[in-house]
C-alpha positions as CSV (number, residue, x, y, z in Angstrom):
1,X,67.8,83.8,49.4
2,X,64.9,82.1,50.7
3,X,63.3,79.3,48.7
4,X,60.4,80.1,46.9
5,X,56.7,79.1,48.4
6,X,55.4,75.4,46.6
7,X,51.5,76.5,46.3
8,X,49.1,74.4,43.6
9,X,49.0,75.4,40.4
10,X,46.6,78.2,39.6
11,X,44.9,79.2,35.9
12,X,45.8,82.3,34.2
13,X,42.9,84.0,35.9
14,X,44.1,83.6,39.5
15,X,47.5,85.3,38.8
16,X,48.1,88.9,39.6
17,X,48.9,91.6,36.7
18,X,52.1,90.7,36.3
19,X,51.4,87.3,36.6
20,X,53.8,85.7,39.6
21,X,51.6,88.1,42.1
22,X,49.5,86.9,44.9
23,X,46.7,84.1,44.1
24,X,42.8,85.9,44.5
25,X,43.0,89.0,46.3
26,X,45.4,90.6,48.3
27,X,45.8,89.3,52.1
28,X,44.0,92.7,53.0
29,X,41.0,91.8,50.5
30,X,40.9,94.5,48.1
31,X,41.6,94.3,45.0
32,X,43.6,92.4,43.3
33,X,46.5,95.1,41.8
34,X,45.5,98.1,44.2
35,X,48.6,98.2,46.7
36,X,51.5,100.2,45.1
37,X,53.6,99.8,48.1
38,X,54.0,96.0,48.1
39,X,54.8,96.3,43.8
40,X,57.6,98.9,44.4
41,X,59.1,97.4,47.3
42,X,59.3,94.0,45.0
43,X,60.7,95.6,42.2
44,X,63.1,97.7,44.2
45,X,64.0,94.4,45.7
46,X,64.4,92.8,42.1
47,X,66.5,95.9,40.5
48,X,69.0,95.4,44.0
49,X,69.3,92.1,43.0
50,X,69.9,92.3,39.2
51,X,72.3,95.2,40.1
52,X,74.6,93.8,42.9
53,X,77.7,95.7,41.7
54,X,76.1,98.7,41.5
55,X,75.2,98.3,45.2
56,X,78.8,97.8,45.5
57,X,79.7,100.4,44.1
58,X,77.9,102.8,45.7
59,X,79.2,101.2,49.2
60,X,82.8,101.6,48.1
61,X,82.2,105.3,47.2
62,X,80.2,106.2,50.3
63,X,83.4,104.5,52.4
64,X,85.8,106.1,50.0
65,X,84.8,109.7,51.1
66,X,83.5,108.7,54.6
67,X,87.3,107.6,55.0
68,X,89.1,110.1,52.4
69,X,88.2,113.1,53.2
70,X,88.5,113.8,56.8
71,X,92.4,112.3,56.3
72,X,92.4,115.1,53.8
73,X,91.1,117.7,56.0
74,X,92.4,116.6,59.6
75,X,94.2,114.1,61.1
76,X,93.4,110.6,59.9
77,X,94.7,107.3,58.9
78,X,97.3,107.5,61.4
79,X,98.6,104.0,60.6
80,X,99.2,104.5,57.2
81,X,100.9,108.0,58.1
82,X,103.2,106.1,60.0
83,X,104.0,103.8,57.3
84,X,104.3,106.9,54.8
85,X,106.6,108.7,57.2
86,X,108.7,106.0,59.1
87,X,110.1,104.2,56.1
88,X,112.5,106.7,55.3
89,X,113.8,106.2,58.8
90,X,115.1,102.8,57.9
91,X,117.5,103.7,55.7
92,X,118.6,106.2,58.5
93,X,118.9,103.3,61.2
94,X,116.6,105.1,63.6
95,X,113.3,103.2,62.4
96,X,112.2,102.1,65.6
97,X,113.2,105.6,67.6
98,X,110.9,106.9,65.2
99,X,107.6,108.3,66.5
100,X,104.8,110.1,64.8
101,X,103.4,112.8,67.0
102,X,99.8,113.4,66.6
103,X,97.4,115.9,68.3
104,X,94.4,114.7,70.7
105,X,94.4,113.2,74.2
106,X,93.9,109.6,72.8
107,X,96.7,109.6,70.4
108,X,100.2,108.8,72.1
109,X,103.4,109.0,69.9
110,X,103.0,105.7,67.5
111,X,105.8,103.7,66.5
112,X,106.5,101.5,63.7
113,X,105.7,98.2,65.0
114,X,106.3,95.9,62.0
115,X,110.2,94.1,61.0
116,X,112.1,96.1,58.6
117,X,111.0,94.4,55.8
118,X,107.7,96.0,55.6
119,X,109.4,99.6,55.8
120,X,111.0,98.6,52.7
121,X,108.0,97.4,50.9
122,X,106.5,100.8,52.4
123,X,108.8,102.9,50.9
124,X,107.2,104.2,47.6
125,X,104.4,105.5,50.1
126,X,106.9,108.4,50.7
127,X,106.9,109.7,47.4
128,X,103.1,110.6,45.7
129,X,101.8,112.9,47.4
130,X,98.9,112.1,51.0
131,X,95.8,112.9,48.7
132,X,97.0,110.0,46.1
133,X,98.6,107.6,48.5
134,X,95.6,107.8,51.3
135,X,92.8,107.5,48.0
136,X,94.6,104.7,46.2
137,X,95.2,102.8,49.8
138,X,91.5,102.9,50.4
139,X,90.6,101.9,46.9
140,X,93.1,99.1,47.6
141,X,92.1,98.1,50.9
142,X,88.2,97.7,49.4
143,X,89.3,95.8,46.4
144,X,91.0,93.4,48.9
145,X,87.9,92.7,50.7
146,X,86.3,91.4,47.4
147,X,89.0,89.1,47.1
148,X,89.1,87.7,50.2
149,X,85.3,87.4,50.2
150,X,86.0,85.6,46.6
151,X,88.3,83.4,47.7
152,X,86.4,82.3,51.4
153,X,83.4,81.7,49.0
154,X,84.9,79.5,46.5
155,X,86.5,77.5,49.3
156,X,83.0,77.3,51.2
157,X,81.5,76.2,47.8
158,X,83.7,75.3,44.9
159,X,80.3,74.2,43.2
160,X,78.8,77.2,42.8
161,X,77.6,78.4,39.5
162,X,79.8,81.2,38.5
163,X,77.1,84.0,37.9
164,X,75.6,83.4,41.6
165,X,79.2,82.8,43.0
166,X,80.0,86.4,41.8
167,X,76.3,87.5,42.4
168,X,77.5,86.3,46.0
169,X,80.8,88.2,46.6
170,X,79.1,91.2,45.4
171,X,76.5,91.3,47.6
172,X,78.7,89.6,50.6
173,X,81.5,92.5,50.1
174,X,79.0,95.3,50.1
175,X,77.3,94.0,53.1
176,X,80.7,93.1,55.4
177,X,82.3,96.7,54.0
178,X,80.4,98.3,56.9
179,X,81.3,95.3,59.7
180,X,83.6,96.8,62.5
181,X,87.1,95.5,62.0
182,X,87.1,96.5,58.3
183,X,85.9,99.5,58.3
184,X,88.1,100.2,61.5
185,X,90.8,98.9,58.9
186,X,90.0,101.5,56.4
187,X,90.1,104.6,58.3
188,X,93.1,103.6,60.3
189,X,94.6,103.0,56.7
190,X,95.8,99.8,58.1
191,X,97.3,97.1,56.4
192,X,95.2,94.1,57.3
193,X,92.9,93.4,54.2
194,X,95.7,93.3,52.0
195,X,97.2,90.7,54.2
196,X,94.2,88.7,54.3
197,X,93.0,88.7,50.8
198,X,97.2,87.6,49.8
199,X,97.3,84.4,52.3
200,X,93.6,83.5,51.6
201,X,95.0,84.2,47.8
202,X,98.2,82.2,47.9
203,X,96.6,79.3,50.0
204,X,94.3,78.2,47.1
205,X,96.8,78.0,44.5
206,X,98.3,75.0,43.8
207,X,101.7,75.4,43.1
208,X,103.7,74.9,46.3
209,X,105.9,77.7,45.2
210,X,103.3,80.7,44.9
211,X,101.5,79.3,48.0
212,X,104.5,79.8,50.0
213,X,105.9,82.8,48.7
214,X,102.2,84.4,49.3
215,X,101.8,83.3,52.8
216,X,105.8,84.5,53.2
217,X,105.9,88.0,52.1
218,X,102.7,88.6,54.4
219,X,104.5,87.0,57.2
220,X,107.7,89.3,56.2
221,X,105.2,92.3,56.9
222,X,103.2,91.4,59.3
223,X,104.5,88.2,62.1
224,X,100.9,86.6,62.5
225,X,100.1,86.0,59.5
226,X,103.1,83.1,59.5
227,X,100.6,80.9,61.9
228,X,99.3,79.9,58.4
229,X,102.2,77.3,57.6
230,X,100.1,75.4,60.1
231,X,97.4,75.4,57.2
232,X,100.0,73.9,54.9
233,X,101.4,71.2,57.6
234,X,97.6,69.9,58.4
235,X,96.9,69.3,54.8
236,X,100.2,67.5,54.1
237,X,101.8,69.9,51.6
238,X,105.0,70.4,52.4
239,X,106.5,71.8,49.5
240,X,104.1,74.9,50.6
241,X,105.1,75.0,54.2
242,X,108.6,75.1,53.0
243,X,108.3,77.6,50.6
244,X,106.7,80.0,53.0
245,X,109.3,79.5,55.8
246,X,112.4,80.5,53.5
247,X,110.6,83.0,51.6
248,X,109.8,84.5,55.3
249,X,113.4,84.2,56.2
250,X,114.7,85.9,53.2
251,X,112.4,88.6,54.1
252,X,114.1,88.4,57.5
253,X,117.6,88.7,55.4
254,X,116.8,91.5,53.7
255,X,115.6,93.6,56.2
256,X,118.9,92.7,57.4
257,X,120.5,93.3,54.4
258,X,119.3,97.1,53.9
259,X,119.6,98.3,57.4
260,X,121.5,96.2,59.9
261,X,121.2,98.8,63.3
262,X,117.2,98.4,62.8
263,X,117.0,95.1,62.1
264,X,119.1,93.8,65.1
265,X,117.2,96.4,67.3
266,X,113.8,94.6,66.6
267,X,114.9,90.8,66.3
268,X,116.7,91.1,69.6
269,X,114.9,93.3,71.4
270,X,111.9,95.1,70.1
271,X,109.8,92.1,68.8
272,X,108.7,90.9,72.0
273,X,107.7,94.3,73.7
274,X,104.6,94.0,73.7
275,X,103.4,97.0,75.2
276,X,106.0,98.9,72.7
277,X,103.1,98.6,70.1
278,X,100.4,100.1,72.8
279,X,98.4,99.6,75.7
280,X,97.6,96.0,76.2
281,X,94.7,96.7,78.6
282,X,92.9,99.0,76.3
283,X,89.2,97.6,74.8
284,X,90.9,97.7,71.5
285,X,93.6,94.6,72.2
286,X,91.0,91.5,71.4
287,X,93.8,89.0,72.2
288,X,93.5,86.3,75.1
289,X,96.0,88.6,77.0
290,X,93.9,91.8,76.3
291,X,90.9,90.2,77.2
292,X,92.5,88.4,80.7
293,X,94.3,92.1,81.5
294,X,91.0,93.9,81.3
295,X,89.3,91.2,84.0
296,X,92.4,91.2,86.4
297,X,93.0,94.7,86.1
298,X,96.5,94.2,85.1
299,X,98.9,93.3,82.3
300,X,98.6,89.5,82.6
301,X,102.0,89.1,80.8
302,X,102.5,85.2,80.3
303,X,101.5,84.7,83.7
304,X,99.4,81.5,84.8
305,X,96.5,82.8,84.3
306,X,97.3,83.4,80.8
307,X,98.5,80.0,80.0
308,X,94.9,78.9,81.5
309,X,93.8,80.5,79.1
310,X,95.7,80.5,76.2
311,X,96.5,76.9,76.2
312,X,92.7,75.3,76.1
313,X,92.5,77.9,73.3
314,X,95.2,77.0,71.1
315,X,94.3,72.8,71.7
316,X,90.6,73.9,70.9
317,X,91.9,75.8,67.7
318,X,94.5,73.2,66.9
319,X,91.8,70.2,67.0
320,X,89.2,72.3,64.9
321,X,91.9,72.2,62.4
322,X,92.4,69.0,62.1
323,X,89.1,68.5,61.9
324,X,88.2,70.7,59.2
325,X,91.1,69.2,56.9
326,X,90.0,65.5,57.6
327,X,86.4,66.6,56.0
328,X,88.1,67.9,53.2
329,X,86.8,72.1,54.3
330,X,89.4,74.1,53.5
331,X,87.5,77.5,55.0
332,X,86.9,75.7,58.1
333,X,90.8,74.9,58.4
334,X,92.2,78.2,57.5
335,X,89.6,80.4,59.4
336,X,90.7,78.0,62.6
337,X,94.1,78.5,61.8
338,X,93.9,82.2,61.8
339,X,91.2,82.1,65.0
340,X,94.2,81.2,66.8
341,X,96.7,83.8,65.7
342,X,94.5,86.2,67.0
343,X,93.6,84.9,69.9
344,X,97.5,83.9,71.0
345,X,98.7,86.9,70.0
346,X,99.7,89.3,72.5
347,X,98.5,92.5,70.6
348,X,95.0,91.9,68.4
349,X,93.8,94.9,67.7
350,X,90.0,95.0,66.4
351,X,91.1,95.7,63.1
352,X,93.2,92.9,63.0
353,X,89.9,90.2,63.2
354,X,89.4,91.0,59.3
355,X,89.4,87.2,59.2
356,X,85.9,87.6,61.1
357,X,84.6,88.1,57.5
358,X,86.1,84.1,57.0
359,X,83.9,83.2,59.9
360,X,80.5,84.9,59.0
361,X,80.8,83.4,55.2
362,X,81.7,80.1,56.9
363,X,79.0,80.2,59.0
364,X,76.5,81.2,56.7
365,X,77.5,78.9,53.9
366,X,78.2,75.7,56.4
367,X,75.4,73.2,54.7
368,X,72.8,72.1,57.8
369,X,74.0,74.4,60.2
370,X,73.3,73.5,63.5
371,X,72.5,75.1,66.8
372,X,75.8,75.6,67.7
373,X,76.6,77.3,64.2
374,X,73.5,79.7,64.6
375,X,74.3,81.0,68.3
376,X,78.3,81.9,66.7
377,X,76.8,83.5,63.2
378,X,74.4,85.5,66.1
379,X,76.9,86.2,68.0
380,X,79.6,87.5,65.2
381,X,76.8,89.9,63.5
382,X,75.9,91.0,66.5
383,X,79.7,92.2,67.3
384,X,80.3,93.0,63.9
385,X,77.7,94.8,62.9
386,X,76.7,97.0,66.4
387,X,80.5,97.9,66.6
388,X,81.1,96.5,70.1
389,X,84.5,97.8,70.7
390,X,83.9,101.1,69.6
391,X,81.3,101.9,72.5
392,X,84.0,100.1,75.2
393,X,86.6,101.8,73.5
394,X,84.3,105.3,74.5
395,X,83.5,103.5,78.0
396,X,86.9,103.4,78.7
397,X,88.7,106.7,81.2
398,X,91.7,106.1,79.1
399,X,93.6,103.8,76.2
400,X,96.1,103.3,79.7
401,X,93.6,102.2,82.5
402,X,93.2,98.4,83.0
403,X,90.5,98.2,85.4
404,X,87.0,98.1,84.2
405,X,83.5,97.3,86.0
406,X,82.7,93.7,85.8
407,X,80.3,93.9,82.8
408,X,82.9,96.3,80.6
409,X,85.4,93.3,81.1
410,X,83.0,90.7,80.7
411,X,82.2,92.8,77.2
412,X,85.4,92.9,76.7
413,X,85.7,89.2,75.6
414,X,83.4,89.7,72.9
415,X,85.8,88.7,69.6
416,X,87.8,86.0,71.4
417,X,84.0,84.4,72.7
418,X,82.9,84.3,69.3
419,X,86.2,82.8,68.1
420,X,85.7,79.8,70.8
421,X,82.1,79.7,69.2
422,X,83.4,79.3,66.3
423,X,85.7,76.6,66.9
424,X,83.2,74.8,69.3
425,X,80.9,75.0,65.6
426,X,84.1,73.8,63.5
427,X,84.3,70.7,65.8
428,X,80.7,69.3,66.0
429,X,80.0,67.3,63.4
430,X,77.5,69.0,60.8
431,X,74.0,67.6,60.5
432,X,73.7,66.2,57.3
433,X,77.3,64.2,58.4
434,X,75.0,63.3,61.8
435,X,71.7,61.8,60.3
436,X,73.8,60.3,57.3
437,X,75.0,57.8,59.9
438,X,72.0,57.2,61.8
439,X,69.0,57.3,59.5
440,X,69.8,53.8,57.2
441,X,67.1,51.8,55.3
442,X,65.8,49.7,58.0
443,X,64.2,46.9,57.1
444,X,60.7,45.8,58.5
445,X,59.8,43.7,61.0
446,X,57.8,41.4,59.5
447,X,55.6,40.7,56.3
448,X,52.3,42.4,58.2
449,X,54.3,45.6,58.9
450,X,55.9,45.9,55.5
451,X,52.0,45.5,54.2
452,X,51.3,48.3,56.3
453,X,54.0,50.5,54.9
454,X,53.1,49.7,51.5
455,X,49.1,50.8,51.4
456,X,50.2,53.8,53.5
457,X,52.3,54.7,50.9
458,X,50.1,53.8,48.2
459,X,47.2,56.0,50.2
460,X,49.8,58.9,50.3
461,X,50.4,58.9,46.4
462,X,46.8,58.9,45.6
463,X,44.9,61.9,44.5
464,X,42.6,62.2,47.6
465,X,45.6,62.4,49.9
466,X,46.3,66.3,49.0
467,X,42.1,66.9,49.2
């Protein structure tokens, strides 16, 4: 919201008919209470923003069937058709032979990627039937958002009031519903909101026990999302950080546990395959490696080149952290912490950077943001909101082809520049914390000059100084 205009006060014959109108006439000079358009914009403006979960709602419903009903009618939500028809397959030991075939020249025979934990907890997908699973995953996957947006905001502002903190994830979830890697994660049917909203859950409660069993069942279904023990080890609690690592090896165990043949194919062979789970080249892969692969035309592996890259990254990431938790912002620590899961990562799809909805609330709700926090917000709506990757996924020949022209590539860096953005913005120090330290009382000079101050002051308090 932007702050209200100071102007004098006015008598009750300078106000407009409703009385908080312009002062006199309006800026065109007719009549005061003659221009409809201005009066309906303002109190369409004012329903919207008495109404922000009805704005919500009517976001969720237009996604909903925007997503729903072409999986209905055609082939959609590949990724959560694989979940639906792979799980089965674990209990066959012939989970990772699986492939779903697909028709369409883009759509190669997808695997299931994840450990065999998450075929488990993907089971019960098998039974309703697509209509009700596909529906109830996309209501879901929305609800999610709102509580990771919930959760980002009350770490960015514990203070709030609690009408304009909910006033805030309303409108902030309606608004980032329609930003690239979430709704990319809706109509893939992907898991990656659910994950999200669970560790940005699990690392605000304050029992070590439900912290690390959140952060541990995500990193059972998902690897990346384990980076976040990091969160726990900066801030000292290592209850948490050891909760999470044996509630992530139990998950290990019981994969193991229910199929034995699957679980030793991934852990010793499958998990680092990286081009197992796709192309790596393709616009899509917004990791360090994708990035690198597009500009040398080539799978950079973990090459030299990579580790140029990869290691400045992960120090820049690393120190941002530490920063973060030594000024007591806990957004700031966990958005840095995730920043560089995705970036070292070897696979970072687009729809994986859902934690880009961390960085935007960060970014807006930073108090005295400076230059370097503008240029990364910029920067983030830009990407987010012009859906970068979807055009270089079209530029693209194929999902297979590394080599791009110089300025496709150079796109092509698009999430992973704004992540450095917005670690460059997590470790400058904020301007408030900037002229708090250099603007001190100073003390004047001598008698004459402290005279000086005084009648200027005095001449700035009197009447005649706002004539």
């Amino acid at each position: 919201m932007s702050p209200a205009a100071h102007v004098p006060a006015a008598g009750p014959a300078d106000e407009g008919p409703a009385g908080g109108g312009w002062v006199g006439s309006p800026p065109d000079g007719g009549p005061a209470g003659t221009r409809p358009g201005p009066r309906r914009r303002e109190a369409a403006r004012r329903v919207l923003a008495r109404r922000p979960g009805t704005v919500l709602l009517l976001a969720a419903t237009a996604m909903l069937l925007l997503v729903w009903i072409p999986a209905c009618l055609r082939v959609g939500m590949v990724d959560l058709r694989v979940y639906r028809t792979a799980a089965p397959h674990l209990l066959s030991g012939d989970l990772y032979a699986f492939r779903l075939e697909l028709p369409g020249p883009d759509l190669f025979p997808l695997p299931f990627t994840y450990p065999p934990f998450a075929a488990l907890l993907f089971l019960p997908l098998s039974w309703p039937p697509w209509p009700l699973v596909s529906a109830a995953w996309t209501a879901a996957s929305v609800l999610a958002l709102c509580v990771l947006v919930h959760c980002c905001l009350r770490m960015a502002d514990p203070a709030a009031e609690p009408g304009r903190h909910r006033r805030r994830v309303l409108w902030w979830s309606a608004a980032l519903l329609w930003t690239e890697p979430v709704a990319v994660t809706l109509a893939l049917g992907q898991v990656n909101l659910l994950l999200a909203a669970g560790v940005a859950y699990a690392v605000e409660r304050r029992s070590a026990a439900a912290a690390g069993l959140g952060v541990g069942l995500a990193a059972g279904v998902k690897l990346v999302p384990a980076v976040t023990g990091l969160y726990f080890l900066v801030h000292r609690r290592w209850s948490a950080a050891c909760w999470s690592a044996a509630v992530g090896a139990a998950t290990v165990a019981a994969g193991w546990w229910a199929a034995p043949r699957s679980a030793a194919g991934f852990w010793l062979h499958a998990v680092g395959d990286a081009a197992r789970v796709g192309p790596v080249g393709s616009a899509l892969n917004q990791s360090v490696r994708g990035a690198l692969s597009r500009t040398l035309g080539h799978d950079a592996g973990w090459s030299a080149p990579w580790w140029a890259c990869a290691v400045p990254a992960a120090l820049l990431a690393l120190t941002a952290v530490v920063r973060a938790a030594r000024r007591t912002d806990h957004l700031g620590a966990l958005l840095a912490v995730q920043l560089l899961g995705l970036l070292i990562s070897p696979i970072s799809w687009c729809h994986h950077w859902v934690w880009a909805v961390a960085a935007v609330l960060w970014l807006a709700h930073v108090p005295h943001r400076t230059r370097a926090h503008t240029a990364a917000l910029t920067a983030w709506c830009l990407a987010l909101a012009g859906f970068l990757i979807h055009w270089l996924a079209l530029a693209q020949p194929d999902i297979w082809h590394f080599g791009r022209p110089w300025y496709l590539a150079a796109l092509g860096w698009g999430y992973p520049a704004c992540a450095v953005l917005t670690l460059v913005a997590l470790l400058l120090p904020l301007t408030g914390e900037a002229t708090g330290r250099s603007r001190g009382p100073r003390r004047p000079r001598s008698r004459s000059a402290a005279g000086a101050s005084a009648a200027r002051a005095s001449a700035d308090r009197s009447p005649g100084a706002w004539s």
